[in-house]
N, C-alpha and C positions, 0 to 999 in steps of 0.2 A: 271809702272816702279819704282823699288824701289830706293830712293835717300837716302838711309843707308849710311854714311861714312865706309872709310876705317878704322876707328878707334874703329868702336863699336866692342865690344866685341864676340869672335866666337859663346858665343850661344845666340847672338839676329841677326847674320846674316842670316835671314829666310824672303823671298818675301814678302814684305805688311807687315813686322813689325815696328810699331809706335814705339820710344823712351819711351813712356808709358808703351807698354806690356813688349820691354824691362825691364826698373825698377823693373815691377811685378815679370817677370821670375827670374831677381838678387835675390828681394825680397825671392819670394818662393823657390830658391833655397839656400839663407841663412839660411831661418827658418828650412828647412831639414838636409843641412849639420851643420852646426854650427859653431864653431869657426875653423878656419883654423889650428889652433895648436890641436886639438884634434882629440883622433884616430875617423875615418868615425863612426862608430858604435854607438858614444856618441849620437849626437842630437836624431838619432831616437828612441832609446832605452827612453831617455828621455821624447818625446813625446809618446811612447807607454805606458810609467808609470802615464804620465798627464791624457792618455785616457781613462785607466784601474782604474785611481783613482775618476775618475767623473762616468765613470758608475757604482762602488761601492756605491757611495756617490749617483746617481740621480736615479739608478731602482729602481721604487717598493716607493721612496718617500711619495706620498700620502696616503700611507696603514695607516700612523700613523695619521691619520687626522688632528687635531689645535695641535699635539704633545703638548708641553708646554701649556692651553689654556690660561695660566697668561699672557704668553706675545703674545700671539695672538690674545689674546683680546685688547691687549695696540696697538699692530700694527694697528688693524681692529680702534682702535680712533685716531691712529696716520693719519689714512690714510682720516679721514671725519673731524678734528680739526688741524690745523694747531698749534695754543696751545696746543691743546695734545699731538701733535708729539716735538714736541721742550721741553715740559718736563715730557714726557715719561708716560703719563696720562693712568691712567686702562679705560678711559672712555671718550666718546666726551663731556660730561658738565664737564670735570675737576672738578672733585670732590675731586679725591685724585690720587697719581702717585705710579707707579710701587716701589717696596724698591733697586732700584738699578735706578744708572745714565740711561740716555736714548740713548746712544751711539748705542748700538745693535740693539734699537728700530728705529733710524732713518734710519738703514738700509730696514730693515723689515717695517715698517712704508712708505714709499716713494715705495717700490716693491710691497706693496698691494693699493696704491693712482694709480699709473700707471697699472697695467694688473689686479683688481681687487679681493677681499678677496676669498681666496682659500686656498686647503692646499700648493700648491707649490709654490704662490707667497710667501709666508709666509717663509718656507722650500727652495728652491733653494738658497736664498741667502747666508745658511751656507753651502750651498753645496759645491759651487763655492768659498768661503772663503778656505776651506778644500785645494780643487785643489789650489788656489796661496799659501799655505803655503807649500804644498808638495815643491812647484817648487819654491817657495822662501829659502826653509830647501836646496834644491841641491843645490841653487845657493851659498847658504853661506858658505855651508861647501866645496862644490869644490873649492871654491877659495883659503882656506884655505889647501885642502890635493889634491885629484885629481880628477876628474869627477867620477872614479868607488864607491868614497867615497861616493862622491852627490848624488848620486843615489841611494847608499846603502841607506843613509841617509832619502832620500823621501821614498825608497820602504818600509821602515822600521814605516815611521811616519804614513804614507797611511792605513798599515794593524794591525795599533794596537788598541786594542776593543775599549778602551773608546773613541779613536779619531773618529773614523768611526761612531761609538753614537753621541759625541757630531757633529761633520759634518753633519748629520742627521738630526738634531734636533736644537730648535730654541731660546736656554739658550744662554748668553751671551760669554760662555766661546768660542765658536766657532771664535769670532772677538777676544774675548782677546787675544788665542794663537798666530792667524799673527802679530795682532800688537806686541806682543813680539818676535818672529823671527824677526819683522821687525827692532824691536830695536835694536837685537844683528846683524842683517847684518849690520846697520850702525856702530854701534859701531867699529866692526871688521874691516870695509871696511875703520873707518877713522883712524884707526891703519895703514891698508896699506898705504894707500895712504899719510898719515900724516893732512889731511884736516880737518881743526874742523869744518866747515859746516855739514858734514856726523855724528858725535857729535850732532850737535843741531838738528839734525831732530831723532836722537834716541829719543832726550828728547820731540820733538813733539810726535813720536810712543808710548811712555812711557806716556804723558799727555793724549792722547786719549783712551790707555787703562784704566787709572783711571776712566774715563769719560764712560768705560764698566761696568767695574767690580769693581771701589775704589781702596783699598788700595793691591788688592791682587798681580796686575802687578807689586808694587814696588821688589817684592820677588827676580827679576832678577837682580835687581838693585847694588847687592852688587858681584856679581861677572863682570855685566857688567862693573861696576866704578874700579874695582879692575882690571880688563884686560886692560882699557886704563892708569891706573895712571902705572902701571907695563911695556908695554908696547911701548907707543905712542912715535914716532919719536921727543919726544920734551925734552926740560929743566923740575925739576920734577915744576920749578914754572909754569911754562906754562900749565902741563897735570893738574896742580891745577885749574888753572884759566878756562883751557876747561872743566874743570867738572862743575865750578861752573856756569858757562854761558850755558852749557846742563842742568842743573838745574832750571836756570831761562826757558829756553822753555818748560821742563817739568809744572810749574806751569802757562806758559802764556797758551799752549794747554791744560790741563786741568782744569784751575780754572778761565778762564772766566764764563764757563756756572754756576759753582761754587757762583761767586761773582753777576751773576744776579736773581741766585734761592736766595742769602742771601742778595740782596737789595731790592728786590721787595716786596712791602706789599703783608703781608699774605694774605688780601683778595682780591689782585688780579692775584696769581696763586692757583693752589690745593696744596692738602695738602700733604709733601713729606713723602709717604707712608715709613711705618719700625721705623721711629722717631717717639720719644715718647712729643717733642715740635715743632713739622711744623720745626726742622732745616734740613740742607742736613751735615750739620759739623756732627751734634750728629747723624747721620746714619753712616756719615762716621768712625766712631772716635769709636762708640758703637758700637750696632750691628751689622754692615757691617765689623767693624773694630778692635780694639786689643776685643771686647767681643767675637772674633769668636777663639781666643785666649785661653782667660781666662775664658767661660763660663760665664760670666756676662754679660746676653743680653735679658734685659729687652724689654716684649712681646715675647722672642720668644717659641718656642714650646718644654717642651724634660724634663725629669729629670736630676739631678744630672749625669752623668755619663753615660746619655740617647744616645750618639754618640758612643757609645763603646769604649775600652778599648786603652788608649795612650800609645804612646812608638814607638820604634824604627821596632816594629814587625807589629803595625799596615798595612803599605802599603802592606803587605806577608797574611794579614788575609783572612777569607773565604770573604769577604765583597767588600775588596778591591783589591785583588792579581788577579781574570782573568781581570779585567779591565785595570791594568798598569803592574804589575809587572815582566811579565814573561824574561822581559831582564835587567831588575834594578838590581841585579846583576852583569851582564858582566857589563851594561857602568858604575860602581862603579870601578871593576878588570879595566877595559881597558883605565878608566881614568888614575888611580896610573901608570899603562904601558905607556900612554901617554907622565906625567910628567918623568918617566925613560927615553925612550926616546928622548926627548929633551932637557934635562937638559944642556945639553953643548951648547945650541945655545944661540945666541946674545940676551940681552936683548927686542931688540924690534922684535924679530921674530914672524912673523903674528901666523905661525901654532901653535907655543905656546899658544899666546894668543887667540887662540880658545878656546885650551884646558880649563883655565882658566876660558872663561865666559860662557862655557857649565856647566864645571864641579860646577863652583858656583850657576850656576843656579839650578842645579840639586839640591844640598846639601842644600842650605837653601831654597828650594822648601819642598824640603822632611824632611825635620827637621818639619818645620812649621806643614804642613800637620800632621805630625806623632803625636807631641804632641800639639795640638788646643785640646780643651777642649769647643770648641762651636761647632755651627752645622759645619757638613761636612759631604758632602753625597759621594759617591763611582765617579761619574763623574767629580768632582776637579781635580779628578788627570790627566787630558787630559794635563794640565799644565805641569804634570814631561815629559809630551811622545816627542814633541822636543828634550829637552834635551839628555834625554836617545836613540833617533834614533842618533844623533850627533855624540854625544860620541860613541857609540856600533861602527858607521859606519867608524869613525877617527881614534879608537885606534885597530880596524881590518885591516883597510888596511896598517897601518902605519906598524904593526907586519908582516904583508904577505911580504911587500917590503924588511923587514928583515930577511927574512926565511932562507937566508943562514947561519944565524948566529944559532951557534945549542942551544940557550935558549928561543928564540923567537917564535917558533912552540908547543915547551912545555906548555908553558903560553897560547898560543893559546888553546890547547890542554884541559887545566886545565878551562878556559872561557867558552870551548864549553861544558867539564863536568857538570860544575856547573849550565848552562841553562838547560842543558837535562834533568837533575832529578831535577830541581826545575819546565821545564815544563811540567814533568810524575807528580809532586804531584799536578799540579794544575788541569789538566784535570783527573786528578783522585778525582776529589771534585765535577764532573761533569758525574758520574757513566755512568750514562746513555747515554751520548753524543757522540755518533759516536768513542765507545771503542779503534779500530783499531788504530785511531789517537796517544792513548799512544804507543802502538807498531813499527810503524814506527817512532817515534821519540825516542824513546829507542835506536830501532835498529842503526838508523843514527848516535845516537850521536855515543854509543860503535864504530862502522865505523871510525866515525869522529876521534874522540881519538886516534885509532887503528894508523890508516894515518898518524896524524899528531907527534906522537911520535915515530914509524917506522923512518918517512922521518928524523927526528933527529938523530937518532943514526946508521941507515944502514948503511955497510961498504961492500967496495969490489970494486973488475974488472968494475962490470956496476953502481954502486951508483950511479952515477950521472943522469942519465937515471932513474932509480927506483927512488931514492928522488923524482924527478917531476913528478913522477904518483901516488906516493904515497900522495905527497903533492895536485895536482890537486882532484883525489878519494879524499880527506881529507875533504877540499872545498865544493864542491859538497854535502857529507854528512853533514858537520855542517852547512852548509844552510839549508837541508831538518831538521833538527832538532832541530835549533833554529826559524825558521820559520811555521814551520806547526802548531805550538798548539794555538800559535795569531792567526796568518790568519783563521784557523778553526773558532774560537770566532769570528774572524772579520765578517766572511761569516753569521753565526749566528745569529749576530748584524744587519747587514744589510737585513737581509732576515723577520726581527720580526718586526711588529708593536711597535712603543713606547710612552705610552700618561703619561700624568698625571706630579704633579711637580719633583719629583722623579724618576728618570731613571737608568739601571746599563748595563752594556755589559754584552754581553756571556747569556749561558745557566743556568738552577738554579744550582745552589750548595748545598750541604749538609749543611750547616749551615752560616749562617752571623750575624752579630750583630743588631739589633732592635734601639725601641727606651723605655724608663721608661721601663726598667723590659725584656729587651731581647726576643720582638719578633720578630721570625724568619722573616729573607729579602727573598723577591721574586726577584728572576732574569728579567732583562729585562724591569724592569721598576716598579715606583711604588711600593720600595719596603717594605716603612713603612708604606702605605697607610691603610694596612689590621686595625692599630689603630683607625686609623681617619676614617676609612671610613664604619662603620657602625652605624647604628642613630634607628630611627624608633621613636617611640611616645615615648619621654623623653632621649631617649639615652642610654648607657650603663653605667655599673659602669665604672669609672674612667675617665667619659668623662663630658666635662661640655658641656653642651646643652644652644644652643638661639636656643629660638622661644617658644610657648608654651609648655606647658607641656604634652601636649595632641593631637592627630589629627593630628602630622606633617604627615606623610603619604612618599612621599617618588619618586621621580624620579629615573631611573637607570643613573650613572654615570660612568663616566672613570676613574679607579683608576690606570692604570697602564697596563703593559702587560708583561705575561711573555714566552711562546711559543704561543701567541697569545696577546688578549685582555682579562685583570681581569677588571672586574665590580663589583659597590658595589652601596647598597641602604640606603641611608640614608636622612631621613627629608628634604626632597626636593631639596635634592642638593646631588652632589659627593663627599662631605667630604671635609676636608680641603684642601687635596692634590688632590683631583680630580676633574673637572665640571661636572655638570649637563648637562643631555643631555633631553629637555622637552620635554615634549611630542607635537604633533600635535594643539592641544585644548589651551594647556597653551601657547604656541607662537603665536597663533592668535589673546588670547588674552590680553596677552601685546602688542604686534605692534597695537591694536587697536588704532587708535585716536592720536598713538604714537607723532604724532608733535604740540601736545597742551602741551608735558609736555617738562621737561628738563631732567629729565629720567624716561623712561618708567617703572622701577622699583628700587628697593632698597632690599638686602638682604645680611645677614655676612658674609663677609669673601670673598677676591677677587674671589678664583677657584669659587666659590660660583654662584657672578657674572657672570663672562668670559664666562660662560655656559648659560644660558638666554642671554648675547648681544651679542655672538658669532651665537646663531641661530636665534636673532631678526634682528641685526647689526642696533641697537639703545641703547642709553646711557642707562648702568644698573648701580647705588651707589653701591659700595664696602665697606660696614661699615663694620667699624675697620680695614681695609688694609686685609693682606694675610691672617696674626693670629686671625683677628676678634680683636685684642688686641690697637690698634692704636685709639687716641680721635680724629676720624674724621668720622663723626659728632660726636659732643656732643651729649646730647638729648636735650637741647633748641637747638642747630642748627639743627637737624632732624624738629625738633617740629616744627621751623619756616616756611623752607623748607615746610613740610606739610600743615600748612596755606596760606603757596604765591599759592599752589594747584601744586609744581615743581613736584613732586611724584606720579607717577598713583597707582603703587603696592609694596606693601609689599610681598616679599615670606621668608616666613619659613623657618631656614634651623635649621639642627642639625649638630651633629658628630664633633664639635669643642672640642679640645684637652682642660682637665683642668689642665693637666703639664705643666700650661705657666708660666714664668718668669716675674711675676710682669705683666704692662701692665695696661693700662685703661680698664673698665668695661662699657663703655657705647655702647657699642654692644648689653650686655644682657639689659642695661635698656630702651633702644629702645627696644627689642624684648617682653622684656615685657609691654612695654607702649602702644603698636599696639594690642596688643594681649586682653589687659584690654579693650580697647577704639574702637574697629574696631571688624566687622563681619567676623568671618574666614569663606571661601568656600573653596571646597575642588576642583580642576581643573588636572586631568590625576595623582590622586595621590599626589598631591600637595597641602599644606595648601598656600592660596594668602588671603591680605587686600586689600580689594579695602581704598586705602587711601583720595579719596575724597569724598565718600560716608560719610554721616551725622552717 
């Protein structure tokens, strides 16, 4: 007999129901309908976009294998070296660490310690980053405009190329984007609310992205400091004082790890790979940091002017325009509309201040991007795709709501033009890639245009009736027309393999920019590898070669993929930007004996590595870091190393880049020290030293 009170609720009045199942029943029927103020239709829609954004982001995942294998080689030591995982080490003897903080690594680090080295312990974890940023991007901006916005806003962040790439795949920028959303919904949220605790935890969000990616999270920073000092429910000394104490948590969350990599003797951590003196400052400050800038970035890889061409046009180029571009545009137009539209509201109006730290993020996102004059590769820009869904999704709905007004459909009108034929010339850079797709987005937009300038000016008896068909038809076509040429790339993106350090969205394109001297980019991954990654006995012209001069011989590697997987052969390794993939013979015989030494080998250049310990899953030396360019080892610290007997093997590599920037050379005088002083054999193609042999 059930002893249910009269009090519980009509749908837990059901025979044998505990207070327990009750709760669940509340529970799960809160997480379906959702807020009580919103129309029924929102939650589920919501979760249909969360479910549709994970099986984008999680079918098919393992096709790309160790994707990235730099940092999946650092995960795979993160996961057997508890020192390795805490400073982001390429290796379990800590030899030398990744050229980037170890933040991404600790995620990926700890999900390959727990369910074991794989591709999708590795992989899942930016998957599911992907999905809470989607549903962090609706939650911010709904609060700000209105659920149909949020949604825009996610549906929009979910199917843009580079996002769905980088979600995919296992680079750091995957963690850096939430952590920036996450920053901006605080930011925002202590706007509404007036609360500066929501403040200090942006400047946690904002410290832990440094602690991803360095210096490049601060990019948000000037629109977000500028939406709350503009703003914020306070006196302006106050919105002073809450900056300056979001400030202080920005460096307590990221500069303690900071203050232990720069107290600790050097010889008692590795060496912080990408620095050119073991510091983490002079990573962050140089190469990581204004040298990505100004081109001054001693060791790293490129000519003069080796990143292609600056300026304001760069983001629109063949390179980089299917990856971000195809709505940067409208949320540019829909910003200016934005500040139109609210210009008469009260100083501290939230939906202003969205606008604001979207719109600033976006601007000196893209500024930066545009004229850096160091490396940058086509995936950076996953960075603008928040902003640009935000904005696109806020200064759309905000114009719908005002559609009775007859200048506001116009401008609509004129947004959805300007996407249409900027996304006919982009899939038209992709000939061959499901043609049609130009067609129905032609046709859409014209539609759309048609619609929504009609609904403006029609007059008569039934106008009022025809306006809202014409305006609905309108709708319906500028969606099929601003969305079909992303999503198409999207589906593309997720459907391809992507390996190597190098990756791009979408299908090839007619032309992109290279590196020294403008070779042609391959889509989909890998796409300046074709440099780096041929070798063979001494290498090519223009390439500078470690190892000897003779006899490298050569494993097939991963260079990248573009409607599949590209492979390249070079001196026993994958080239700079790509690993090695050994053969059968040569992994058995490094794992040999493997626990007498402290790494079972040593060879230039990290990808170099990551490919030997990624198929031994035992410590491989990474001489000279990524570039081969890094004094770590020296050659008296190799030399030593070598007599303590730490070293089993030496392998060979080639295809190292001689357009480097400065940079130590003791890579090459190791590889020539081994080579004078040791017996080369030749193992599946591969020159190897046995290094403790007399």
């Amino acid at each position: 007999m059930s002893t249910t009170s009269d009090a519980v609720p009509r749908f837990e009045r059901t025979a044998g129901t505990s207070p327990s199942t009750g709760r669940w029943r509340r529970a799960t029927t809160s997480v379906w309908r959702g807020r009580d103020a919103d129309p029924r239709w929102v939650r589920p829609v919501l979760l249909v976009l969360l479910l549709t954004t994970g099986v984008l982001y999680l079918v098919g995942l393992s096709e790309s294998g160790w994707a990235n294998p730099f940092y999946s080689a650092a995960a795979q030591a993160g996961s057997q070296s508890w020192e390795a995982w805490f400073y982001g080490s390429s290796d379990a003897a800590n030899a030398i660490t990744v050229d980037k903080p170890p933040a991404a690594l600790w995620v990926t680090g700890l999900s390959v310690r727990v369910f074991g080295l794989s591709s999708w312990s590795i992989l899942v974890p930016q998957a599911l980053e992907g999905v809470a940023a989607v549903a962090l991007l609706y939650a911010t901006v709904r609060r700000r405009s209105t659920p149909a916005a949020g949604l825009i806003a996610g549906a929009l962040l979910a199917t843009t190329p580079v996002a769905v790439l980088m979600f995919r795949f296992n680079n750091p920028d995957a963690l850096l984007v939430l952590l920036m959303i996450a920053a901006t919904w605080a930011v925002l949220t202590s706007i509404d609310t007036g609360r500066a605790r929501f403040l200090c935890w942006a400047g946690v969000f904002i410290g832990l992205g440094f602690l991803t990616k360095q210096l490049q999270v601060f990019l948000v920073l000037p629109g977000l400091g500028l939406a709350y000092l503009w703003a914020a429910p306070h006196g302006l000394g106050r919105r002073v004082r809450h900056l300056l104490v979001a400030g202080g948590a920005v460096v307590l969350a990221g500069g303690w790890w900071v203050a232990v990599v720069e107290l600790v003797p050097d010889s008692w951590r590795p060496y912080v790979g990408g620095s050119q003196d073991n510091s983490f400052l002079e990573l962050t400050f140089g190469y990581n940091g204004f040298g990505r800038l100004t081109g001054d970035e001693t060791g790293s890889v490129g000519a003069t002017h080796g990143w292609g061409e600056t300026g304001l046009g760069r983001m629109f180029s063949s390179e980089f325009g299917g990856n971000i571009s195809w709505l940067l545009p409208a949320a540019f137009l829909l910003a200016i509309a934005g500040f139109v539209v609210t210009r008469r509201a009260p100083r501290t109006d939230a939906h202003r201040a969205g606008y604001l730290a979207w719109a600033g993020w976006l601007l000196v996102t893209f500024v930066a991007f545009s004229f850096m004059s160091g490396i940058i590769h086509p995936y950076y820009t996953v960075a603008l795709a928040p902003a640009v869904a935000a904005l696109v999704a806020t200064g759309a709905v905000d114009l719908w709501r005002l559609r009775s007004a007859r200048w506001a459909l116009p401008v609509l009108a004129v947004v959805v033009a300007v996407s249409t034929a900027w996304s006919v010339v982009l899939l038209s850079r992709s000939a061959d890639f499901v043609p049609w797709v130009r067609w129905v987005v032609l046709v859409a937009g014209v539609l759309a245009v048609a619609g929504f300038v009609a609904a403006a000016f029609v007059r008569g008896p039934v106008s009022g009736q025809l306006r809202g068909s014409l305006r609905q038809a309108g709708a319906v076509a500028a969606a099929i027309a601003v969305l079909a040429g992303p999503t198409s790339y999207s589906l593309q993106t997720a459907s391809t393999a992507h390996t190597g350090a190098i990756v791009s969205a979408g299908p090839t394109v007619s032309s992109g920019f290279g590196m020294a001297g403008g070779v042609p980019g391959t889509r989909g991954g890998g796409q300046f590898s074709g440099m780096f990654a041929h070798g063979g006995a001494g290498g090519q012209t223009g390439q500078r070669t470690f190892g000897p001069p003779t006899g490298t011989g050569g494993t097939t590697g991963s260079a990248g993929t573009g409607l599949g997987t590209r492979s390249a052969r070079g001196g026993g390794a994958g080239g700079l930007l790509g690993a090695s993939t050994p053969g059968a013979a040569l992994t058995a015989l490094l794992e040999a004996d493997a626990g007498s030494y402290s790494w079972v080998a040593a060879t230039t250049g990290s990808n170099n590595a990551a490919g030997y310990q990624l198929a031994t899953q035992e410590p491989v030396m990474a001489v000279g870091g990524f570039n081969g360019t890094d004094p770590a080892p020296t050659l008296a610290q190799f030399q030593a190393h070598v007599a303590a007997g730490d070293i089993h093997y030496y392998v060979a590599s080639s295809s190292m880049a001689s357009t480097t920037s400065g940079g130590s050379d003791d890579a090459n005088e190791i590889s020539e020290w081994v080579a004078a002083n040791f017996t080369a054999t030749t193992v599946d193609g591969t020159t190897v030293y046995d290094l403790t042999a007399s």
